[in-house]
NUDO-159792 format. One record per residue (C-alpha): residue number from 0; residue in one letter; z, x, y. Coordinates in steps of 0.02 Angstrom, whole numbers, plus 50000, padded with zeros to 5 digits. Layout:
! residues N
{atom NUM; A; {Z; X; Y}} ...
This chain:
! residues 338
{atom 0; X; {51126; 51900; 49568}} {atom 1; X; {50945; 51877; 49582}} {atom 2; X; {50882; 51715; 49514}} {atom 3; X; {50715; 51693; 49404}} {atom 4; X; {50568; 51632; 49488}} {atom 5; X; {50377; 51600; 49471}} {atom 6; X; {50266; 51686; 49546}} {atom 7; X; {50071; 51668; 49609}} {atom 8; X; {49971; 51630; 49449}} {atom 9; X; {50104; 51642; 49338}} {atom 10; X; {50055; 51706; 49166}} {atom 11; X; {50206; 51572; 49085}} {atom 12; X; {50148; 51440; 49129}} {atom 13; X; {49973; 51353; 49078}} {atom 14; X; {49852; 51313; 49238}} {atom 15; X; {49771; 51133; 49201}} {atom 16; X; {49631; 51026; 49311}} {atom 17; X; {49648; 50842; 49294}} {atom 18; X; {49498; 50753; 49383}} {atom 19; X; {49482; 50563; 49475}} {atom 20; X; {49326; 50550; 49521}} {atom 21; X; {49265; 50668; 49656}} {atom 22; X; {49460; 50697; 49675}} {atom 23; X; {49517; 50845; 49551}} {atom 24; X; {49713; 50900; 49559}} {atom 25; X; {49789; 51050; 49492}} {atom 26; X; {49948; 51061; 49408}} {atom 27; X; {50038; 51178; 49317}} {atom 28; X; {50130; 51149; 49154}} {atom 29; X; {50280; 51267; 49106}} {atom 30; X; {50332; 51238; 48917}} {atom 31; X; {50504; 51295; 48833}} {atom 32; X; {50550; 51373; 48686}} {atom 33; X; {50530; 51258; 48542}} {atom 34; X; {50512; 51074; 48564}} {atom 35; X; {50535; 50987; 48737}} {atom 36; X; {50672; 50884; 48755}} {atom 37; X; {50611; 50807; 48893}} {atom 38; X; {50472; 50811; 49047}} {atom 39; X; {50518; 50839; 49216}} {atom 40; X; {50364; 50811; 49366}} {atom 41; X; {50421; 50916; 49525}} {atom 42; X; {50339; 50836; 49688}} {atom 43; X; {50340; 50935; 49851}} {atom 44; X; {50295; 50879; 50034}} {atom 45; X; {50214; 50964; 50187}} {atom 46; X; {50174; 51085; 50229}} {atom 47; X; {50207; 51146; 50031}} {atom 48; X; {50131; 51166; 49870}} {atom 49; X; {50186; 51153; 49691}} {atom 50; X; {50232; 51334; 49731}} {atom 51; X; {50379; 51258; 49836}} {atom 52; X; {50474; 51225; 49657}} {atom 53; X; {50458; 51405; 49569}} {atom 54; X; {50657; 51426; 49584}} {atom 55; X; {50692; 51264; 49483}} {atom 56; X; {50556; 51305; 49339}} {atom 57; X; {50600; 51433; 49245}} {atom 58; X; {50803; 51366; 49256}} {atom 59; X; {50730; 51184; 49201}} {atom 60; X; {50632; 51272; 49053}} {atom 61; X; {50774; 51352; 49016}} {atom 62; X; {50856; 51189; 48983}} {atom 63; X; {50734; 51165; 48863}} {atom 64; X; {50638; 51049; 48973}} {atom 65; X; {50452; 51027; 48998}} {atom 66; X; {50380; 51048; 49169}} {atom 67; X; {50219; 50984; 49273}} {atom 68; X; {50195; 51034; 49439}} {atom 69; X; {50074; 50998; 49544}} {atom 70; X; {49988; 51040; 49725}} {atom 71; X; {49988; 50878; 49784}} {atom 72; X; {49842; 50796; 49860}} {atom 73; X; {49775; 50891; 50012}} {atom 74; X; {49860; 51062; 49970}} {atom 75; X; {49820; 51229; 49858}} {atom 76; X; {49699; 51192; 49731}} {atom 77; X; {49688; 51001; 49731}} {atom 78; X; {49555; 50918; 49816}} {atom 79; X; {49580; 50870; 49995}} {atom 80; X; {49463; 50720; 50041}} {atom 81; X; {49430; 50696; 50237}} {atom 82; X; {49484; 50527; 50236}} {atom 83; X; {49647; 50470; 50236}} {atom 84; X; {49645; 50323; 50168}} {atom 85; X; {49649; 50413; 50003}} {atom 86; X; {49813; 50459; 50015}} {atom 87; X; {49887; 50301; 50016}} {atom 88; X; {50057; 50315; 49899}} {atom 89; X; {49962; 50158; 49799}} {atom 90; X; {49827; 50285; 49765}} {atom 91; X; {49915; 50444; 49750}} {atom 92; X; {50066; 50377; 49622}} {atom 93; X; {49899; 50314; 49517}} {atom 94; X; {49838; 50488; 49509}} {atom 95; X; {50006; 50558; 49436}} {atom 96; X; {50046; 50437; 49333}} {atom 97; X; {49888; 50484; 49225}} {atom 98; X; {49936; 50659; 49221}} {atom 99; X; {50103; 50609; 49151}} {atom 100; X; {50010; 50526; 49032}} {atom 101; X; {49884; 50636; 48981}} {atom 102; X; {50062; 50781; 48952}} {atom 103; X; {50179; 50650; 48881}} {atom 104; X; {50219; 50477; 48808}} {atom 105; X; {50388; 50497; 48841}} {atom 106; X; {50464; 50430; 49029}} {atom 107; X; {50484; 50588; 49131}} {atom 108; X; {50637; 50648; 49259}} {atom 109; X; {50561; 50627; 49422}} {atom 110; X; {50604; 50745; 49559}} {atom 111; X; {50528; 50760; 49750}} {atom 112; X; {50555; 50858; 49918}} {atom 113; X; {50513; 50785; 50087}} {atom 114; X; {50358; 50687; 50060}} {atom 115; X; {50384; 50718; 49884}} {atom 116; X; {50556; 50657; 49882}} {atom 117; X; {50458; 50488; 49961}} {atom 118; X; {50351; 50490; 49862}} {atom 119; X; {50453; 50477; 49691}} {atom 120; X; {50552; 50316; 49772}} {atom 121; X; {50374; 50213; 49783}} {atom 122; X; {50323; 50315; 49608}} {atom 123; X; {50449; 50186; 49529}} {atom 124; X; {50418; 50061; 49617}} {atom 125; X; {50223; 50069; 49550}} {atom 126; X; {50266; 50144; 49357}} {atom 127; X; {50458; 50116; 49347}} {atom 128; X; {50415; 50110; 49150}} {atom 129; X; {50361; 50306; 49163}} {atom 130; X; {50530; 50352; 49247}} {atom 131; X; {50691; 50400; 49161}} {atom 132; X; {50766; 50482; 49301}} {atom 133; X; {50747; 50509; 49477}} {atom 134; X; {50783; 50630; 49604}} {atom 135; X; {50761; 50682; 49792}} {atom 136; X; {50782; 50831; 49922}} {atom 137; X; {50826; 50763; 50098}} {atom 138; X; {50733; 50581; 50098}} {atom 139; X; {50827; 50457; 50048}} {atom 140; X; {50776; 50293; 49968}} {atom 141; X; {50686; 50161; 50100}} {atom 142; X; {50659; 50012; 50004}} {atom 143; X; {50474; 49931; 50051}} {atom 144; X; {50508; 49825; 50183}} {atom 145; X; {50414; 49667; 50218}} {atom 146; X; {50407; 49672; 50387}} {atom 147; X; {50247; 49800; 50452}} {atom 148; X; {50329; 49951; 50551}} {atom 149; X; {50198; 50052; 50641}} {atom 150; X; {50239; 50262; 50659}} {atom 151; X; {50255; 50228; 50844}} {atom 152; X; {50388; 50097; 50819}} {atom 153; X; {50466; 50214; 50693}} {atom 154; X; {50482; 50343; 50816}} {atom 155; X; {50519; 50248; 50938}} {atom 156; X; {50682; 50191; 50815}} {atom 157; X; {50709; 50390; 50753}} {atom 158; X; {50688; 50497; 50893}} {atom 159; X; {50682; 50655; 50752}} {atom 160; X; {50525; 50574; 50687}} {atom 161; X; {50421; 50634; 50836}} {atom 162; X; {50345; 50770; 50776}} {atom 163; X; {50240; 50637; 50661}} {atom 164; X; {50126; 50571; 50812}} {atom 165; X; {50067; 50749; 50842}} {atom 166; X; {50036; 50785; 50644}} {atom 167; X; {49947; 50609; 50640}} {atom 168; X; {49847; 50662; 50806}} {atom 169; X; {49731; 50774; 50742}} {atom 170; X; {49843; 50898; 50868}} {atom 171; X; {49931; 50979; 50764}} {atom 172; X; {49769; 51016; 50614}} {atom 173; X; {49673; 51084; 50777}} {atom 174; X; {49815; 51185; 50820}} {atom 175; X; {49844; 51271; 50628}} {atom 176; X; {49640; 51274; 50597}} {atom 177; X; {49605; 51380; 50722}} {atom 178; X; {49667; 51542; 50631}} {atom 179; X; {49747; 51595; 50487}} {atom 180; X; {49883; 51681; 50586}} {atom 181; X; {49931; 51510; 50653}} {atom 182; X; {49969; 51454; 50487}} {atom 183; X; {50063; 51618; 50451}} {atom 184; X; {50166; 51579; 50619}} {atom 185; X; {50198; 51406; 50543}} {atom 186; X; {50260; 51466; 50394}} {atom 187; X; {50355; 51634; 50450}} {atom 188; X; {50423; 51493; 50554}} {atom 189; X; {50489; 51372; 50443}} {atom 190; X; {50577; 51497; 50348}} {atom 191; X; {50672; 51582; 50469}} {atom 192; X; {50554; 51668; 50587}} {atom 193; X; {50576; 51655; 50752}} {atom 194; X; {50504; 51719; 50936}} {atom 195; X; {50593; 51873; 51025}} {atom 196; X; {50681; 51764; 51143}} {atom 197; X; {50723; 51645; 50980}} {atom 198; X; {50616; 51497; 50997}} {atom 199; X; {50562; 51410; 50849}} {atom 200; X; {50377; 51363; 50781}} {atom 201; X; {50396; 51174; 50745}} {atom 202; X; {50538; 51078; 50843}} {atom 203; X; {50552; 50890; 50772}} {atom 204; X; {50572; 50806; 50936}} {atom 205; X; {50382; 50882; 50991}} {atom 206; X; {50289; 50942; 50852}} {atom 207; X; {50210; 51118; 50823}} {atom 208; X; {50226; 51234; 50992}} {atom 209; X; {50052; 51320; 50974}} {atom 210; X; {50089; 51464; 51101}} {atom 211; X; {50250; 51526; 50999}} {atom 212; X; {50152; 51535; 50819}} {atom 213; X; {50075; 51690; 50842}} {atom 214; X; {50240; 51771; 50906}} {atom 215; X; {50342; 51736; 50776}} {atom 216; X; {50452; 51876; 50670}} {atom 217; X; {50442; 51870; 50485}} {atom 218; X; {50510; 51732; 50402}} {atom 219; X; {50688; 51795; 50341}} {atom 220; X; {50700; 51681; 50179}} {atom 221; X; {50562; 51734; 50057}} {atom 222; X; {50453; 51898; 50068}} {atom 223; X; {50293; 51928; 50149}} {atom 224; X; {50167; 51915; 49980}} {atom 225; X; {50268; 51741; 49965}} {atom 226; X; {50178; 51692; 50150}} {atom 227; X; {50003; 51796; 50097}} {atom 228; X; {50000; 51664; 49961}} {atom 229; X; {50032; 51517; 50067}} {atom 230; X; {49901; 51575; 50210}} {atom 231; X; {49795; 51600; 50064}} {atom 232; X; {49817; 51419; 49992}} {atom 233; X; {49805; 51330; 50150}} {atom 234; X; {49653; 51426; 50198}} {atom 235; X; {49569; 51332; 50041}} {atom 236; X; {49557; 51183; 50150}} {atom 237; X; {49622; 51187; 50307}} {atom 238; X; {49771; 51037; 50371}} {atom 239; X; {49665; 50899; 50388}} {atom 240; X; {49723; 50831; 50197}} {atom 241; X; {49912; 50858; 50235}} {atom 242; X; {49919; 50794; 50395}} {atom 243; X; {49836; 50636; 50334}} {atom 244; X; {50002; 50610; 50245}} {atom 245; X; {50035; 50557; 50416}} {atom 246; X; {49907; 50435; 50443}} {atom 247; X; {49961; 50312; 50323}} {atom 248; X; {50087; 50233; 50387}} {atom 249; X; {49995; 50056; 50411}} {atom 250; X; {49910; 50098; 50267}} {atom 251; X; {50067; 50115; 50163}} {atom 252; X; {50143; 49963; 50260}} {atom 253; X; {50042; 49844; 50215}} {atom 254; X; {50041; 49898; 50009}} {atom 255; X; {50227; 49873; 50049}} {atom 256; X; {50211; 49698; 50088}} {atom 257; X; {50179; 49658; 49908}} {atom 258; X; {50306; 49777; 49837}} {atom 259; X; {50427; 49673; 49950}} {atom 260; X; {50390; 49542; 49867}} {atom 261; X; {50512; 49605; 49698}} {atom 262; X; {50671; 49533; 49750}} {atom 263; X; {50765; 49639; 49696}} {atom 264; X; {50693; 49808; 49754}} {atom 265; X; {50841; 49940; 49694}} {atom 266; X; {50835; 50075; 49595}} {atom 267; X; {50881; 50031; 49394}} {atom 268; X; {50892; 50210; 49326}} {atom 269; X; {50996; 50363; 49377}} {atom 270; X; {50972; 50454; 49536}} {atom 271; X; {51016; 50578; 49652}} {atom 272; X; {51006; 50622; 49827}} {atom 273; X; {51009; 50805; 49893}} {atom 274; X; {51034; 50818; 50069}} {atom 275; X; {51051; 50974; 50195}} {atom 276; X; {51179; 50999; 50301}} {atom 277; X; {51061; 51056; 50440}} {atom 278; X; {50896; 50959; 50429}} {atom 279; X; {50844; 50930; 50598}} {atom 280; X; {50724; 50779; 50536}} {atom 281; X; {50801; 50707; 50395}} {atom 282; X; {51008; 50744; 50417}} {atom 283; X; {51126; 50707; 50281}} {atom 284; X; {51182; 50543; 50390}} {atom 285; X; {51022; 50489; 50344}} {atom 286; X; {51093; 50432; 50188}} {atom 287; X; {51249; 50327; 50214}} {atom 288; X; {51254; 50160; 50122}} {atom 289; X; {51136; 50239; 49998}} {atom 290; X; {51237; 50180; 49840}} {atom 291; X; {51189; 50001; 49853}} {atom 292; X; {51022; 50019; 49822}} {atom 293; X; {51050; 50103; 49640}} {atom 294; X; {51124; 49998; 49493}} {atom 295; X; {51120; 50129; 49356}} {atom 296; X; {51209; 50259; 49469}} {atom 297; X; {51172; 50390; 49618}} {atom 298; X; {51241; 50551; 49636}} {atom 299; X; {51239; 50597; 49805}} {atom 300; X; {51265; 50784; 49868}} {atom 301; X; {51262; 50894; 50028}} {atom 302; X; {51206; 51068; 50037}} {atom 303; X; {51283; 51168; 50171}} {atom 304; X; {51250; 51281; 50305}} {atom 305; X; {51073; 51267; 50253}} {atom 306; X; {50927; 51164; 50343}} {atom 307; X; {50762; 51091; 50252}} {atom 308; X; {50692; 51206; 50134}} {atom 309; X; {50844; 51225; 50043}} {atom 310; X; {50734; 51246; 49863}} {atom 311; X; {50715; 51416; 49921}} {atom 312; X; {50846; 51463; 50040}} {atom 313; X; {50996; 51396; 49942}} {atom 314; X; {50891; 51412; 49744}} {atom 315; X; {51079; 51428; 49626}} {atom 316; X; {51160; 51286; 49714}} {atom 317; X; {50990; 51185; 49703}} {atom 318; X; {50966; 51229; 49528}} {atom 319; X; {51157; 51188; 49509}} {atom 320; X; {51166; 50998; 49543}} {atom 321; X; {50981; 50985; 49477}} {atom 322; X; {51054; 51052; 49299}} {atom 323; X; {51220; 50938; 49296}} {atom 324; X; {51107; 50791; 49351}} {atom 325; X; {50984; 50801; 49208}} {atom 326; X; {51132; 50847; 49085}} {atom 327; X; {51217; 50675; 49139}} {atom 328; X; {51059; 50597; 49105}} {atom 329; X; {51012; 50694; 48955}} {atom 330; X; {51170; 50688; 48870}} {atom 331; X; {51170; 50742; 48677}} {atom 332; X; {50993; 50750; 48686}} {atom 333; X; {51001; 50904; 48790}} {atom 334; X; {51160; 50985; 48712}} {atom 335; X; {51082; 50965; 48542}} {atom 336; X; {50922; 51101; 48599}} {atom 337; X; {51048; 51215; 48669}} 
């Protein structure tokens, strides 16, 4: 059964600017039929785009839910400033929250993949009174700590983190700038394209493998306009802006130190965690002991046979525990508009 899906400049949904600054994002906003019941604000990760989530809008408006999503800082048609320290998550969670506030006055369901999925844990921490709901695909929540932990002593903790010191380099941005057809390779990579003997384009333990990304196959998982669109996007500004994601870390550390300071740092409104069975960089391990660190309730799942882009390469069961999650939280609300 095929599943509804967006696609590139979608006629259904509205395409909106919201500027900070010299700093402009784009977003876009799908609308149901009839009144919204509620808002939901999709955040995706690297090396992504808002584009990332066009399996879970159309079900979601379907629900009779409201949706904003945007290209995150760095990506598609948001700005991408040089400098990283303006993508601190201080900075970043300050831009969103005034786009939730310029669609809504009502708290919104918060949901996030890789460093999106990050990012909506330290979005409530910063605006827990805009948040009704939270949750995230593969990262699980990592309280601020107050204790400064550089990337290198991360990796040095997380072995699968490796591949972070080459995006924070200035390696791997080299490597992908040189040519659009590395960024195809990248992307035909990460979705199920490999080399004829069957190497990979990215391995976590080492980063991007520049001589394989121009051999790689077609990526398997989505079709080849899906990739045009995504050479096309990240050709708007190159990987400097999302591979300063990567540069924060000391950045982010020390904004930590005064979230630390809350002592009591869990989570006080329902969540849930999405993990894939075969993440290579984040597995579903990852998230053991999570349920302490909620007190109004986490639902915690496991996707199978399925590695890190599961939005796309595993959409029903995605949209699945997506829908009973915001039900659960929704309640009468929702079955009333249905």
């Amino acid at each position: 059964m095929s599943i509804d899906a967006l696609v590139p400049n979608d006629p259904r949904v509205e395409h909106k600017f919201k500027s900070f600054g010299d700093i402009k994002y784009y977003y876009v906003l799908a609308k149901p039929q009839g009144k919204p019941v509620a808002t939901v604000l999709l955040a995706h990760g690297w090396p992504d785009l808002g584009f990332a989530w066009r399996f879970q809008v159309p079900y979601l408006t379907s629900l009779g839910l409201q949706v904003i999503v945007p290209d995150m800082l760095g990506y598609g048609q948001t700005s991408a400033p040089d400098s990283f320290d303006e993508y601190t998550m201080k900075k970043m969670t300050a831009h969103i929250a005034a786009i939730i506030k310029e669609v809504t006055d009502q708290p919104v369901i918060l949901g996030g993949h890789d460093w999106g999925g990050f990012f909506v844990w330290r979005m409530y921490a910063y605006y827990p009174e805009l948040i009704r709901a939270i949750f995230s695909i593969c990262v699980p929540y990592m309280p601020p700590s107050p204790v400064k932990i550089t990337l290198e002593q991360l990796v040095e903790k997380m072995p699968n983190f490796r591949y972070q010191l080459q995006f924070a380099s200035g390696e791997a941005e080299n490597i992908l700038n040189k040519t659009p057809e590395n960024i195809r390779g990248l992307m035909n990579g990460l979705l199920g394209g490999r080399t004829p003997d069957g190497s990979t384009a990215l391995r976590v333990e080492v980063g991007l493998i520049e001589e394989n990304l121009q051999k790689i196959s077609p990526a398997t998982s989505v079709s080849k306009e899906v990739i045009d669109f995504y050479v096309q996007e990240h050709s708007r500004h190159g990987f400097r802006g999302p591979c300063n994601w990567y540069r924060t870390r000391t950045l982010n550390a020390e904004d930590d130190l005064e979230l630390a300071k809350n002592p009591d740092p869990r989570i006080n409104v329902p969540a849930m965690l999405i993990m894939a069975e075969k993440d290579a960089a984040l597995p579903p391990r990852l998230a053991q002991g999570q349920e302490k660190l909620f007190t109004a309730g986490l639902k915690s799942e496991v996707i199978n046979d399925v590695g890190h882009w599961v939005m796309v390469e595993k959409p029903e069961e995605t949209n699945k525990h997506i829908g009973d999650f915001v039900k659960s939280v929704l309640g009468d609300e929702l079955k009333a508009s249905l």
